[in-house]
C-alpha positions as CSV (number, residue, x, y, z in Angstrom):
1,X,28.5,81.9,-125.5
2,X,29.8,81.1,-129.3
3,X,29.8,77.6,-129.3
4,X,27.4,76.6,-126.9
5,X,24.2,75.2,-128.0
6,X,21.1,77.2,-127.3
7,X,18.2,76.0,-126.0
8,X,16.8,79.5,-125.0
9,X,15.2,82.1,-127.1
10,X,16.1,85.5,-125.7
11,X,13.6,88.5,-126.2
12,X,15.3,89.8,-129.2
13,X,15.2,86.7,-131.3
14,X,11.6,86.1,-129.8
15,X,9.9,89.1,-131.3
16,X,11.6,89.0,-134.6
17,X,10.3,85.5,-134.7
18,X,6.8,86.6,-133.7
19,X,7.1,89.1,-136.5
20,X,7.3,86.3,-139.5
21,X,5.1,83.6,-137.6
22,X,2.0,85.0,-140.0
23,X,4.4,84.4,-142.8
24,X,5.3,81.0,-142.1
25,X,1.2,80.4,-140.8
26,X,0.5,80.9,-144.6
27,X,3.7,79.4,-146.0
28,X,2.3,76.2,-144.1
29,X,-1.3,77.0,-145.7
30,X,0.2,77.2,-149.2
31,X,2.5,74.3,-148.7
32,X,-0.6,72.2,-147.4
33,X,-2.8,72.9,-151.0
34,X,-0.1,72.3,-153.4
35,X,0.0,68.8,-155.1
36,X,2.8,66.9,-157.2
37,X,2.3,65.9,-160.6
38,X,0.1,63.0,-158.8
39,X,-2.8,65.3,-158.5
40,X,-4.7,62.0,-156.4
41,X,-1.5,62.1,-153.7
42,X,-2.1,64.2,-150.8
43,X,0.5,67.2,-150.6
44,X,2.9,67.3,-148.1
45,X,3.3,70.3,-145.6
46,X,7.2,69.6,-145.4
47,X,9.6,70.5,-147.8
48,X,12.3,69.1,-149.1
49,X,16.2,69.8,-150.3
50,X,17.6,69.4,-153.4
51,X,21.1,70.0,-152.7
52,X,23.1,67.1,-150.1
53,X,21.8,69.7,-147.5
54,X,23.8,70.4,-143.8
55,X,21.9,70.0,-141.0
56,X,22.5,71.0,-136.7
57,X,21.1,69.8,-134.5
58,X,20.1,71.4,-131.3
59,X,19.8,74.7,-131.2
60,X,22.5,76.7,-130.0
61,X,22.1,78.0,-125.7
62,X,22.3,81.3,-125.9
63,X,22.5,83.3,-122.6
64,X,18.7,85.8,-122.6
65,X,19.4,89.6,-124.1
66,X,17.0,92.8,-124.6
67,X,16.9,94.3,-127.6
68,X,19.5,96.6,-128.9
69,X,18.8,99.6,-130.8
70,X,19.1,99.1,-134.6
71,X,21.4,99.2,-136.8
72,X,21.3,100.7,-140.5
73,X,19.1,99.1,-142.7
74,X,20.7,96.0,-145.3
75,X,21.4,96.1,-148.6
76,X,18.5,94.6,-150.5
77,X,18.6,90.8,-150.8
78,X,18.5,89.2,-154.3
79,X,16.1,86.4,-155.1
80,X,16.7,83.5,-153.3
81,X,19.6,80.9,-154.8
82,X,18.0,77.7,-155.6
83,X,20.1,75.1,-157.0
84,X,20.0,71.4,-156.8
85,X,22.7,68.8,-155.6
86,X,23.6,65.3,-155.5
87,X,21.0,63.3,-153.1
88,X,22.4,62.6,-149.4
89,X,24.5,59.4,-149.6
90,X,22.7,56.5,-148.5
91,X,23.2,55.2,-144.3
92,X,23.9,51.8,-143.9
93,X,23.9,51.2,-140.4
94,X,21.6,48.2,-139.2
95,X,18.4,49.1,-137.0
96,X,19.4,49.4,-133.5
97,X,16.2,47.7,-131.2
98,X,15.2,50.2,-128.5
99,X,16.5,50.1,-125.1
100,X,13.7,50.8,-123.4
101,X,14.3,54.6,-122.3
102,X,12.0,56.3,-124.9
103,X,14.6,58.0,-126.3
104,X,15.5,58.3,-130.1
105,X,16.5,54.9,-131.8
106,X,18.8,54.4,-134.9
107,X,17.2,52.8,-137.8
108,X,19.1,54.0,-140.7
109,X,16.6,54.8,-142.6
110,X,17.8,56.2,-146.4
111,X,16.4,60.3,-146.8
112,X,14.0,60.9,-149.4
113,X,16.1,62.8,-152.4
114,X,13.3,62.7,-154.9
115,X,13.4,66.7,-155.5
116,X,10.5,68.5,-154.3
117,X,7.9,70.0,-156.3
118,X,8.2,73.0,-157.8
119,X,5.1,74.0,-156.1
120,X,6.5,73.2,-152.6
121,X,9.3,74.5,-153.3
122,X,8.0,78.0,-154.5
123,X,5.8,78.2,-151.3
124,X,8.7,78.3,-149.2
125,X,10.7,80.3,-151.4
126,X,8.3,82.6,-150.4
127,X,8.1,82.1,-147.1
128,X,11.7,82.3,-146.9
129,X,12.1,85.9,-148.5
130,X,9.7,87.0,-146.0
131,X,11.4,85.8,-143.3
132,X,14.3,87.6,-144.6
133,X,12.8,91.0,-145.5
134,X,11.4,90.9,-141.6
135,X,15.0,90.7,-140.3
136,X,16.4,93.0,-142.0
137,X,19.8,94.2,-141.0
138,X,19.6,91.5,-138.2
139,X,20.2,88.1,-140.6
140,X,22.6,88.7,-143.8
141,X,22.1,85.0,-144.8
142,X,20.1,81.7,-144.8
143,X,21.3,78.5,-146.0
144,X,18.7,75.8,-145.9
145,X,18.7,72.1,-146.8
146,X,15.9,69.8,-146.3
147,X,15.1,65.9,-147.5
148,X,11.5,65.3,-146.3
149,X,10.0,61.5,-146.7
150,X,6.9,63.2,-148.0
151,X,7.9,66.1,-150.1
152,X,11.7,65.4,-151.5
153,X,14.7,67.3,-151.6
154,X,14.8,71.1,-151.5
155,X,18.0,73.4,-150.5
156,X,18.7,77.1,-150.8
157,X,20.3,80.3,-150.1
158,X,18.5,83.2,-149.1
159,X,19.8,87.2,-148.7
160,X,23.7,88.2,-148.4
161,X,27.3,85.6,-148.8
162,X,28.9,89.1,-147.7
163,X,26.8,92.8,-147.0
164,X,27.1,95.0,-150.1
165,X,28.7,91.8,-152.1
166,X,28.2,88.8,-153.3
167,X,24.9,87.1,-152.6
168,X,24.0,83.6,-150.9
169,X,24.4,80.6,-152.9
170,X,23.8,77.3,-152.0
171,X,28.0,76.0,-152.2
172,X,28.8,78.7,-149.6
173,X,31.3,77.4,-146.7
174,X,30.2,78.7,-143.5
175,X,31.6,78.0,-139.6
176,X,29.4,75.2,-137.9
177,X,30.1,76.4,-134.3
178,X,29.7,73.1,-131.8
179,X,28.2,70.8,-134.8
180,X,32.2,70.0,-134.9
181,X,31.6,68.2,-131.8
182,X,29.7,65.6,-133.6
183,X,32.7,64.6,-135.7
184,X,35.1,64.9,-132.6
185,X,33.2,62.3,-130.7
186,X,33.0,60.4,-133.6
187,X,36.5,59.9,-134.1
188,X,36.7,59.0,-130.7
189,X,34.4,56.3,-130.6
190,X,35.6,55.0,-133.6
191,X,39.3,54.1,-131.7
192,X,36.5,52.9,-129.1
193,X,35.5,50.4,-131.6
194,X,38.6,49.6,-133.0
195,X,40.0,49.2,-129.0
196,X,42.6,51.8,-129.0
197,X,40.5,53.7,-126.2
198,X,37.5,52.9,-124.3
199,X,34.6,54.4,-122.9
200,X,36.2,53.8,-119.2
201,X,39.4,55.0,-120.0
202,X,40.0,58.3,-117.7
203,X,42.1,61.4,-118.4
204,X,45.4,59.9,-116.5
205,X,45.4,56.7,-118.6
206,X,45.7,58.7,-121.9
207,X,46.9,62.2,-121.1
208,X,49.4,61.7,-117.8
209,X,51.1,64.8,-117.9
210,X,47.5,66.8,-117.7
211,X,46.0,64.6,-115.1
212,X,49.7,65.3,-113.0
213,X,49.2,68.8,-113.0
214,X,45.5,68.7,-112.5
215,X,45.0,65.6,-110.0
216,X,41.3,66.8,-109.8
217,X,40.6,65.7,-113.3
218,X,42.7,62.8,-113.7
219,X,39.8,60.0,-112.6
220,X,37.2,62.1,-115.5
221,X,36.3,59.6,-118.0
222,X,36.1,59.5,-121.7
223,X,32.4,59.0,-121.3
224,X,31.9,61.5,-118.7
225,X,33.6,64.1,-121.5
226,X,31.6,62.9,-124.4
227,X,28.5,63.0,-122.6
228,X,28.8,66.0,-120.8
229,X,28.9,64.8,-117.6
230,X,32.7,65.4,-116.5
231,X,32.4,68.7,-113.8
232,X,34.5,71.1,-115.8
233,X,33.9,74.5,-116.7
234,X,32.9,75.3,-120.3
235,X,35.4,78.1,-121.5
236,X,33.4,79.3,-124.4
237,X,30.5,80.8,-123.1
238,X,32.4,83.1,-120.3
239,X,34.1,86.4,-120.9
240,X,37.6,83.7,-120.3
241,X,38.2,83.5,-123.6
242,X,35.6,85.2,-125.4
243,X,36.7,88.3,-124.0
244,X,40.4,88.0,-125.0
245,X,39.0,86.9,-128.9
246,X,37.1,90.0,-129.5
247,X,39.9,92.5,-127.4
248,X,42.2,90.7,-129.9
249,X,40.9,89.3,-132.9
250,X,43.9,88.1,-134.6
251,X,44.9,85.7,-131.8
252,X,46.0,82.2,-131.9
253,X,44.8,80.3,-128.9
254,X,45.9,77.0,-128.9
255,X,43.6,73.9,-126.9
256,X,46.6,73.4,-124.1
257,X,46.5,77.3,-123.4
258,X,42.5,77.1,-122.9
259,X,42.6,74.1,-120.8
260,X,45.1,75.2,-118.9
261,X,43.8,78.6,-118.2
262,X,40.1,77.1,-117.7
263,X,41.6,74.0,-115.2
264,X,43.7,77.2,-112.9
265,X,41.0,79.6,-113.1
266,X,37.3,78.5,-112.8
267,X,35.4,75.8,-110.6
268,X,35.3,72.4,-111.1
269,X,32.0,71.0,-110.3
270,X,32.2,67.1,-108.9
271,X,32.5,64.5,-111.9
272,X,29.2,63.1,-113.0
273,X,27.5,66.5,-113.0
274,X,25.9,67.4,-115.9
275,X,26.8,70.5,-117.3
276,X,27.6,71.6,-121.2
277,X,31.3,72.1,-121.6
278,X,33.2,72.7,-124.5
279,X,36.3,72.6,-122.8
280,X,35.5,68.6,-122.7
281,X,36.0,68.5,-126.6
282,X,39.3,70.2,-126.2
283,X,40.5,67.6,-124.2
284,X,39.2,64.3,-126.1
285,X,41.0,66.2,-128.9
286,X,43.9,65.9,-126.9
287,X,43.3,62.1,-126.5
288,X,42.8,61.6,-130.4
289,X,46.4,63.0,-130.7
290,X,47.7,61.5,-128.4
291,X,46.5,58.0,-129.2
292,X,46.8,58.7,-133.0
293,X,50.1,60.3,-133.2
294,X,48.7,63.2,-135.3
295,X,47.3,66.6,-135.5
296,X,43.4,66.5,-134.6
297,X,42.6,68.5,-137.9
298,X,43.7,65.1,-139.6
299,X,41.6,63.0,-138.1
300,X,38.7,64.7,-138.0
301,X,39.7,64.9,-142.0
302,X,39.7,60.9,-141.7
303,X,35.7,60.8,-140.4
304,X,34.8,63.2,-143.1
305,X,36.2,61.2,-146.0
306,X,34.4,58.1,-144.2
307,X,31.4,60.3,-144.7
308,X,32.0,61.2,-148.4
309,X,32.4,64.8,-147.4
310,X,33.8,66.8,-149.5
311,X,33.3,70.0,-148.3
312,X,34.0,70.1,-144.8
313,X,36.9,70.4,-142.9
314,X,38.8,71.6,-139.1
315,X,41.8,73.8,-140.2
316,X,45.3,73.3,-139.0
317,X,46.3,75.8,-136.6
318,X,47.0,78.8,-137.6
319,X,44.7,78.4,-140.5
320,X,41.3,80.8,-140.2
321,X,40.3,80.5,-143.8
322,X,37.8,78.9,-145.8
323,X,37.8,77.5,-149.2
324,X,35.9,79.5,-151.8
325,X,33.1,80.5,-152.3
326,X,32.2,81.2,-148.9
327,X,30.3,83.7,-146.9
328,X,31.4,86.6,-144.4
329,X,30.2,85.9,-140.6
330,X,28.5,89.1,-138.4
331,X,27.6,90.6,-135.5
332,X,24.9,92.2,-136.0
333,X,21.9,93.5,-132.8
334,X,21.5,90.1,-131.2
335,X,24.9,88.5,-131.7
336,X,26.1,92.0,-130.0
337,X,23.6,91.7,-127.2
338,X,24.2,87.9,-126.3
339,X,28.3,89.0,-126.2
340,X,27.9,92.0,-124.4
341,X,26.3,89.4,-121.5
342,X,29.6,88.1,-121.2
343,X,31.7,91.2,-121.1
344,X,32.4,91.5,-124.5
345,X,31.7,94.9,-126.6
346,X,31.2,94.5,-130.4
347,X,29.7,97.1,-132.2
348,X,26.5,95.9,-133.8
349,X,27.4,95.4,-137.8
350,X,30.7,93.9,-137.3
351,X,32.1,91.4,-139.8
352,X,34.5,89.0,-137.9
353,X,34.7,87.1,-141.2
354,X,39.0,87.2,-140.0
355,X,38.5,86.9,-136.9
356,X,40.4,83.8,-135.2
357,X,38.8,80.5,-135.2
358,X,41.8,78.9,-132.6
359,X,39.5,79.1,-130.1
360,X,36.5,76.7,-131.3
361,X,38.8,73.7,-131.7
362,X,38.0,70.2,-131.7
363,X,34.7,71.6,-129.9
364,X,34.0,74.4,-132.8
365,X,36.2,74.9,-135.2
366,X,35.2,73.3,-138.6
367,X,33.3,74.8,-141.2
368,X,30.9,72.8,-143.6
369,X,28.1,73.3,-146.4
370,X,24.6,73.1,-146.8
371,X,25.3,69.4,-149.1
372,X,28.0,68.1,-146.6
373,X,25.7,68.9,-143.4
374,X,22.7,67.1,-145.1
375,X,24.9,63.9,-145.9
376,X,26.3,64.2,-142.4
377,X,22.8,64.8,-140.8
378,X,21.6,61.9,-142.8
379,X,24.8,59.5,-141.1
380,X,23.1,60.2,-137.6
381,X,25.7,62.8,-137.6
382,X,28.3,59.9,-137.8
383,X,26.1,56.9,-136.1
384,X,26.3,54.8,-139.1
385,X,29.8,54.6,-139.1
386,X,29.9,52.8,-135.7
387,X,29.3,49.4,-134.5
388,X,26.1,48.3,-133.0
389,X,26.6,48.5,-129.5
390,X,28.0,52.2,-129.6
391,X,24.9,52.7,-131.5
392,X,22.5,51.9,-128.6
393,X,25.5,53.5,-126.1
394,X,25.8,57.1,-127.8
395,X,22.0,57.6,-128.2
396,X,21.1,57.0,-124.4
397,X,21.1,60.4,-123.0
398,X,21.7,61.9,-120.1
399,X,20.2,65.3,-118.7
400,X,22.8,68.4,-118.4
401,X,22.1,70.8,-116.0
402,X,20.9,73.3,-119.3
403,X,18.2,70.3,-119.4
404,X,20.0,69.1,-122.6
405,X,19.2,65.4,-123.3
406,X,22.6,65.1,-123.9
407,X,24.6,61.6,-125.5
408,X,27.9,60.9,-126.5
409,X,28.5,64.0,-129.0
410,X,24.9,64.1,-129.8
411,X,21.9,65.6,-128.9
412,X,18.4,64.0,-128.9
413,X,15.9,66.8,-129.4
414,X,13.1,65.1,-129.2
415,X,10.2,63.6,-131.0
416,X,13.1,61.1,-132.8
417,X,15.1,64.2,-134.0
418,X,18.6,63.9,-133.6
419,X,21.5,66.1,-134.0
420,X,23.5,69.5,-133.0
421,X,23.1,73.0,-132.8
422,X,26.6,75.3,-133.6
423,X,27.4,78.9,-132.9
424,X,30.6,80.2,-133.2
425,X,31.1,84.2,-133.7
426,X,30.0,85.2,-137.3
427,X,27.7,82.1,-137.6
428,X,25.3,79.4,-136.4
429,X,24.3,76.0,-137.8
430,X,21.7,73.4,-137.1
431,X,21.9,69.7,-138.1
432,X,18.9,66.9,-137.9
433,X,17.9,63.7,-138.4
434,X,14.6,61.9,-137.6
435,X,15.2,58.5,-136.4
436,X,11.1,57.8,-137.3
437,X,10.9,58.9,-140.6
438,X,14.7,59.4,-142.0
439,X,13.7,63.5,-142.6
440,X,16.7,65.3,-142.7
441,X,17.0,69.2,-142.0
442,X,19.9,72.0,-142.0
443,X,20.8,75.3,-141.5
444,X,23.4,78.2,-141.7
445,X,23.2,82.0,-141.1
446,X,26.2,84.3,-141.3
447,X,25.4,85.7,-137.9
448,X,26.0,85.2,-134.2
449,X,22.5,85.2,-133.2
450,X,19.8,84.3,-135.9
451,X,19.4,80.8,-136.2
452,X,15.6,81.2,-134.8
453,X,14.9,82.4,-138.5
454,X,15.8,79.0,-139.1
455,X,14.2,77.0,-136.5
456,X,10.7,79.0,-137.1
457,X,10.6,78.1,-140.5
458,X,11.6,74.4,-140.3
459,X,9.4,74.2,-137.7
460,X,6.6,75.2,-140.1
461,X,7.6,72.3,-142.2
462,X,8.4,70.3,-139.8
463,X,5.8,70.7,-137.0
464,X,6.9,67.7,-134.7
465,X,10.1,69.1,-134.9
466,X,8.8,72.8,-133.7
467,X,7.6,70.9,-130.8
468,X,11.4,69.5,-130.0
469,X,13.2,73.1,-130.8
470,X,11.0,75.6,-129.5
């Protein structure tokens, strides 16, 4: 369940929605009627971020809950942390022509980082708090970043860094769940580009010693993994692993131990069928080393730099921290429902800010910031650092069986948005980029099952976008 993204709403996260939708319906109102220093410029209904905002990109799959009973009330939030950044860095990929299969296109177009209006920005300040105060113990935290073509730039951090503690502030790491998949298949397809692998190359060419113990994978190929097309299980949203992280919370799994285990003790479905997997991530992680000669943390360090990320990082093994500041992740009623479909008991109100990370991997293991997820989201989530032709390749999609128009690390949501969702235990992220009009959006809570707050209110701003998520 952690990593997975969701493309469900389950019944909890539904009504709470419902409860704020009047909220955000007059956010959109407000937002609509107010006007920029150009009083003869029509206002825009979609705001902006001022800081280099984060963004992810489909919403995470979560499996459907009923509510759970509630939990003490939260400590009141403070007002919400508005702070501007440095503008998204500039994409400089050239436009990629369509190929003819509707899907989104690559243009490159530059986000808007003009800051938003302080009019705009009030209005969803506002619609924000609400959203926050009509959660209650349910979401700690909101990290928001958004560059819209009409409005400008806007970013900021709503509610609790930690319960009782410190509150939200827009430079606040936080885990990024399966958005790390995004930089994993970009490193891959950059030794694509550079010839070192290829999209054909199979899981005997470039890890022998796996394929030899498993023949049944050995002919899977690097695109089948990318794309999630390959047949193999995905570990992280079954009580396989799960189950062992929260019995044990200090464990260090490491990505040969989960393979292994998933590879011995689930079903293989045939290759070619479509199915979300992070298992598949664990592997190409696996290639990367094994082609590069180094630890996968590394080179997903490489692809950051080539982003001019600064923030953002997989940690070596072992290594379950975060630089400061940075907020505490929680289980609160819905992150305890969705685990407790999967076997796994945590008492609603649990901070699992320590809790082991060794599990997420090369397929959810990094943690990022609002400003490094909006300069990622505004890369295509690393598009513009490949050539043309994987361009076109990694944003033809393919269904998975979740009915996830899935590419090659990268989901197309629809309507030109582009991107990831994350969840990893403690925290979910959203990252997007709109192919059409070069808006870019992101998102953080600090827990396990909220990013609808999220999604609800971008899709207020955003309202093509609302169409795609929910």
């Amino acid at each position: 369940m952690p990593v997975k993204p969701q493309k469900d709403i389950d019944m909890t996260r539904l009504h709470r929605a419902r409860a704020v939708l009047p909220v955000l319906a007059l956010a959109a109102a407000v937002l609509a009627g107010c006007s920029s220093d150009d009083s003869s410029s029509e206002p825009s209904d979609t705001p902006t971020d001022t800081t280099a905002g984060a963004v992810t990109v489909p919403a995470t799959t979560e499996p459907e809950t009923t509510a759970a009973p509630e939990t003490t009330a939260m400590p009141a939030t403070t007002a919400p942390d508005v702070t501007e950044t440095t503008a998204a860095p500039a994409t400089t990929a050239p436009a990629v022509a369509p190929d003819g299969d509707g899907g989104a296109v690559w243009q490159g177009i530059e986000p808007n980082s003009t800051p938003m209006s302080p009019e705009d920005s009030a209005a969803i300040d506002a619609a924000l708090e609400e959203i926050l105060d009509g959660a209650g113990d349910e979401l700690p935290g909101l990290w928001l970043g958004i560059w819209s073509a009409e409005s400008g730039q806007y970013s900021a951090a709503y509610g609790s860094a930690v319960l009782g503690g410190a509150a939200a502030s827009v430079d606040d790491h936080g885990r990024i769940g399966s958005v790390t998949k995004t930089f994993t298949a970009t490193a891959v397809l950059q030794r694509v580009d550079s010839g070192e692998l290829a999209l054909d190359d199979t899981i005997g060419d470039v890890l022998p010693d796996l394929a030899a113990a498993h023949p049944d994978v050995a002919d899977i190929t690097i695109d089948q993994l990318l794309g999630m097309q390959s047949g193999i299980p995905d570990y992280a949203n079954t009580g396989l692993v799960i189950g062992e992280v929260v019995e044990n919370p200090t464990t260090e799994l490491t990505a040969d131990e989960i393979i292994e285990r998933v590879l011995t003790e689930l079903e293989l479905a045939p290759a070619g069928t479509g199915g979300y997997s992070t298992t598949n991530y664990l592997i190409l992680g696996e290639m990367l080393e094994a082609v590069d000669g180094r630890p996968v943390h590394e080179i997903i360090s490489d692809v950051t730099a080539a982003a001019g990320l600064t923030s953002s990082a997989l940690g070596a093994p072992g290594d379950n921290s975060m630089p400061d500041p940075s907020s505490h992740g929680y289980v609160m009623q819905a992150g305890a429902a969705g685990l407790a479909e999967i076997g796994a008991t945590v008492e609603p109100g649990t901070d699992v800010t320590d809790w082991t990370v060794s599990w997420g991997g090369a397929g959810g293991g990094m943690y990022s910031t609002i400003a490094d997820l909006g300069a990622w989201a505004a890369s295509g989530s690393g598009t513009s650092l490949l050539s043309d032709e994987l361009i076109a390749q990694r944003l033809t999609t393919r269904k998975t069986v979740e009915g996830l128009d899935y590419g090659l690390g990268i989901i197309d949501f629809g309507n030109g948005w582009i991107g990831h969702s994350g969840q990893l235990i403690g925290w979910e992220s959203l990252v997007l980029y709109d192919t059409d009009t070069g808006d870019v959006a992101v998102a953080i809570v600090n827990e396990t099952s909220s990013l609808i707050a999220a999604e609800f209110a971008l899709a207020t701003i955003f309202p093509d976008l609302g169409e795609a998520l929910l």
